[in-house]
N, C-alpha and C positions, 0 to 999 in steps of 0.2 A: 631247310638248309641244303643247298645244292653242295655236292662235290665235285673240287677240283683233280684232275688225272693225277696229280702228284701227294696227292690226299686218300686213295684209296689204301683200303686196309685187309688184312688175312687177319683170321682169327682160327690160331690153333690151339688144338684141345689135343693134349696125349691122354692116354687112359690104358688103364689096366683091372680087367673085370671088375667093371665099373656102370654096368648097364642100369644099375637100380638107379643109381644118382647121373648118370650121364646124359637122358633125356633134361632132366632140369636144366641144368647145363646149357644145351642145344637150346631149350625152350626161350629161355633168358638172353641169347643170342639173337633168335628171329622174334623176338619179344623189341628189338633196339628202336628208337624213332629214329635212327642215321641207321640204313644195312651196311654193313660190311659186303665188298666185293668178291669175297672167298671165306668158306668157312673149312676149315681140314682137320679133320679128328683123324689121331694117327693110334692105331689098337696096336701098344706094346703085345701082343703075342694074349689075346686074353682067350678064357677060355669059357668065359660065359657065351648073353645072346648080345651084344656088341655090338657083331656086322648085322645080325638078322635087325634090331632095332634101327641102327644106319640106315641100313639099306630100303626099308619099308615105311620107313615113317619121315624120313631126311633124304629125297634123291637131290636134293643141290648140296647137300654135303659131298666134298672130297674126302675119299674115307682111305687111308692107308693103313696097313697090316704089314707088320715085323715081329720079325722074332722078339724076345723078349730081351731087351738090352739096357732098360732104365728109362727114366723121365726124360734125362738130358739128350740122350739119341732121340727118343722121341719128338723132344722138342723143336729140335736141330731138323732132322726128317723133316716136318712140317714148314720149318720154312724154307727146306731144297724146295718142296712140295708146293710151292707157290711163288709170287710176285709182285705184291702188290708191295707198294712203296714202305706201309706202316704193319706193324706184325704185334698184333695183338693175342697173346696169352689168355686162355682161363684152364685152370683144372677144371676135370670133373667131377669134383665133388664138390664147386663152388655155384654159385651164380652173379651176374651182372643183372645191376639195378639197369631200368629200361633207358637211361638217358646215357650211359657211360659212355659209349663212343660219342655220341653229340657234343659232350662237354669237354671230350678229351679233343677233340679238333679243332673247337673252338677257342680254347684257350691257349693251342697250339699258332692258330691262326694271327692271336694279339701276341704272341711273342717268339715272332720267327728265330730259328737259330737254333731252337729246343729242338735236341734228338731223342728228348725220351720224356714223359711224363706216368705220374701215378699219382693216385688219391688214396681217401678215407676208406676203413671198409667196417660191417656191419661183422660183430664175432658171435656167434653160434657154436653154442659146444651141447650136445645132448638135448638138440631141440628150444635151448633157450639163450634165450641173448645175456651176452656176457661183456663185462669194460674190459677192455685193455688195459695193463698193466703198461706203469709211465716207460716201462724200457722198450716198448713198442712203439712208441707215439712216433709219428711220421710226420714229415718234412721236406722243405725243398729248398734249393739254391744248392750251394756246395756244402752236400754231406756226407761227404768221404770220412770224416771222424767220425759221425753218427752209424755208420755201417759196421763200421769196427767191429765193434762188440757182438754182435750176432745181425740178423738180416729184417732188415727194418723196410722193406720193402716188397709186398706180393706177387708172384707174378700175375695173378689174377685180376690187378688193380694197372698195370704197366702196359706204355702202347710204345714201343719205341721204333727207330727207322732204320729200315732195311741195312743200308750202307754203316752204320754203324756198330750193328749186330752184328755185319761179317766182318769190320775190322778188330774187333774184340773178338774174333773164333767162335762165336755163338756160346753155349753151354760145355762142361768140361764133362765130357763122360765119362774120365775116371773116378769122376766122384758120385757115388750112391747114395748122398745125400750131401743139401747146402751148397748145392750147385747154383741156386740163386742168390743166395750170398757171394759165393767166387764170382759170378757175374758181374753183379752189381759193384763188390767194389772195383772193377776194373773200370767200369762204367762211369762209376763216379769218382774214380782216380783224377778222368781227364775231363768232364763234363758237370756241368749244372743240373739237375733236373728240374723240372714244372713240378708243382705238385695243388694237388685242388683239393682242398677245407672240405669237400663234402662226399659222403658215402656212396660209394660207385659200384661195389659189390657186397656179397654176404658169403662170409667166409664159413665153411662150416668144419666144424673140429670133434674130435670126441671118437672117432671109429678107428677100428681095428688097424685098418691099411693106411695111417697117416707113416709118412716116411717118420718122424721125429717118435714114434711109437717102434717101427720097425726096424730101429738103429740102436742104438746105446750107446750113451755119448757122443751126441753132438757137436761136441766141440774137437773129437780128432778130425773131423771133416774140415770144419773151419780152420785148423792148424795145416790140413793141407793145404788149403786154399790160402792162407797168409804166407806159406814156404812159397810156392809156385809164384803168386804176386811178386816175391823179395828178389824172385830169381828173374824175374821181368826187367823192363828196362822203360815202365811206366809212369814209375814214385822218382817226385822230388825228394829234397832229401829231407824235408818237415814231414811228408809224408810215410817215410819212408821209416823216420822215428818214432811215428806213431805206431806203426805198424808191427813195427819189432817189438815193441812195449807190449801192445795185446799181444800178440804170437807169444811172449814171456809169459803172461799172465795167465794165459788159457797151458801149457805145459806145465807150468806148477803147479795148476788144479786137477789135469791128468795124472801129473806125478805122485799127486797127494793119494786119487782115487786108487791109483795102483798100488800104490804102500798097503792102503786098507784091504784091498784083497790079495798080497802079498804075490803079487806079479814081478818079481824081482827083475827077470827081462826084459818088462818094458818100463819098468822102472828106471835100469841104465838105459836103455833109447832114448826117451826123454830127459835126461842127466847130460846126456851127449848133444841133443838138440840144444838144450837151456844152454851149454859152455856156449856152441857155436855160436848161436845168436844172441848172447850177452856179451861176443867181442863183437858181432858185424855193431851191436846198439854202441860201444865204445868208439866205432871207427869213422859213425857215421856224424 
């Protein structure tokens, strides 16, 4: 399968003392039957062997090093850090099955017009493979409802196109976690996505340094990223009611969590949230 100049692809890897799982990563990358034109591992500030592994084992890697700022800077970094039209995502602690780019261009190529596509993925928690629970299940066409609820979308699985990434401001780095959910539904606020029936990576789960382990409650993240969306100028106004309804939903199960460990203060925060946007839901 030849590539066309407007088809070439970056594939970035952020990571954070991640050397044990990051060669897999890379491995699964120059493992592809399509190469990617750029490969950029960007080392959030780590303090393992990182660069020494990079550096010695990887010299076509572009390898960048920042201080320690999150996923989302990272992510962002990596694609100042390149050029190529299509910008392709994996964590390091993931891998790609050997065909994923081949497939993801191909089916980009029968349907022009698609600024982003993703697939199936294989789940790995503790060494063994595990089903996905239905509120996972993935999808394509317009699924801006289906993102809602929580983020139904990998970045690991996702190849989207440059120009589009930067008119949606890339990744939000105030947010330290479910920054690919705030993506995403912006993304698919205003776009379609591809998505392909078959398993394109293998997600691996279960350790220590998963951000959804290193957070508690993950849904204040998502509540900020539905506040920021509301205050955009991206949602129709079907969308827009959807949105407020989960936003409602996900604050009353905050609210409820706070009652139980008698956080009174954020208690009233979110009492103050719920009025506000149970009148923007009346007005819209």
């Amino acid at each position: 399968m030849l590539i066309a100049m407007n088809e070439s692809v970056a594939v970035i890897i952020p990571t954070y003392n991640r050397a044990n799982t990051l060669q897999r990563a890379l491995d699964s990358v120059s493992a592809q039957t399509l190469a990617a034109q750029e490969i950029c591992v960007v080392d959030d500030g780590s303090k393992d062997e990182t660069r020494e592994l990079v550096e010695r084992n990887y010299p076509e890697v572009n390898y960048i090093r920042q201080d320690n700022q999150g996923v989302s800077a990272a992510r962002n970094a990596g694609v100042k850090g390149t050029s190529s039209t299509w910008l392709a995502f994996l964590d390091s602690d993931d891998e790609w099955l050997p065909q994923k780019l081949e497939l993801q261009l191909e089916a980009l190529r029968g349907n022009p017009g698609h600024k982003m596509i993703h697939g199936e993925e294989i789940w790995i928690r503790h060494g063994k493979r595990v089903n996905q629970k239905l509120k996972h299940q993935k999808s394509g066409g317009y699924i801006f409802p289906n993102c809602l609820p929580l983020c139904v979308i990998s970045p690991s699985a996702v190849m989207l196109d440059r120009e589009l990434f930067s008119e949606m401001n890339g990744f939000d780095e105030a947010l330290p976690a479910c920054e690919d959910y705030d993506l995403w539904l912006r993304v698919c606020s205003q776009h379609e996505v591809l998505y392909l029936d078959t398993p394109l990576i293998r997600k691996y789960g279960g350790h220590a340094d998963q951000l959804s382990r290193l957070h508690w409650g993950m849904d204040r993240f998502r509540v900020q990223a539905l506040a920021t969306l509301l205050e955009s100028q991206l949602l129709d106004k079907l969308q827009r009611q959807l949105a407020i309804s989960t936003l409602l939903q996900k604050l009353e199960i905050l609210k409820n969590g706070a009652l139980k460990r008698e956080k009174l203060e954020v208690v009233r925060q979110y009492d103050e949230l719920i009025e506000k946007y149970s009148h923007a839901e009346l007005s819209t």
